[in-house]
C-alpha angles and dihedrals in degrees: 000000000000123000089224087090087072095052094103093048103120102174107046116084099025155027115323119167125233113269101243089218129026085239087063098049119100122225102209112207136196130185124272104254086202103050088147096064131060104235131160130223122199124197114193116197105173098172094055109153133180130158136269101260089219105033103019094229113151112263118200137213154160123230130208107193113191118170132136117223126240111184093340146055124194109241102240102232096054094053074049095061091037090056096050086043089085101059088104095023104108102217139148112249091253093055101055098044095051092037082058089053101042092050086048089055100041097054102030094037078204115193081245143347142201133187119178110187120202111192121190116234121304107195089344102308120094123205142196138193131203129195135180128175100221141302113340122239111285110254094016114143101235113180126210116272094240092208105138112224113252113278102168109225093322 
């Protein structure tokens, strides 16, 4: 496979600034070069954080990304940049994890996603949300998530 299919790439090899707003972050794509398999690729961000949305305190999470890829894969370093795009982005728990997955479908058109979005306790209580985007391909390896569920200090 040529390198030429990573010539538009603008964020990978050098410098690239943090997107002030998830709706200014780029997600840079480049063709599967395995169209023909199922395959599933996981991204793991365990240090996720956005803002309360009503009192602007930090929330915290860890975020499981699944998807396999039909024509196109997410160049790593760009949903790097996205993600940290929400630290000062307000937004509930379920709106940011669905708006992550909707952006990633929109852009990728995988042939399935899944985010599963584990938030640490907010006044005491943690949740998580967890979106897919339909049935998974028939005969594709998907490993469990790991995430333990959240047991305070227990």
């Amino acid at each position: 496979m040529s390198n030429d299919i990573y010539e538009n790439l603008s964020q990978l090899g050098g410098s690239s600034p943090m997107p002030a707003s998830p709706e200014e972050a780029t997600l840079e794509t480049v063709p599967n070069p395995r169209p023909g398999s199922d395959y599933l690729v996981r991204f793991t961000c365990p240090e996720f954080t956005s803002l309360c949305p009503v009192t602007g305190q930090p929330d915290f999470a860890h975020l499981v990304l699944d998807y396999v890829p039909a024509r196109l894969l997410v160049e790593s370093k760009s949903l790097k940049l996205y993600l940290h795009s929400f630290r000062n982005h307000p937004g509930f728990h379920e709106d940011c994890t669905v708006g992550i997955a909707e952006r990633l479908i929109e852009e990728l058109q995988p042939k399935w996603l899944r985010l599963g979005g584990y938030w640490y306790p907010r006044g005491g209580i943690p949740i998580d949300v967890f979106f897919q985007s339909g049935k998974p391909p028939q005969n594709l390896w998907i490993p469990d998530h790991g995430v333990q569920p959240y047991r305070g200090r227990g």
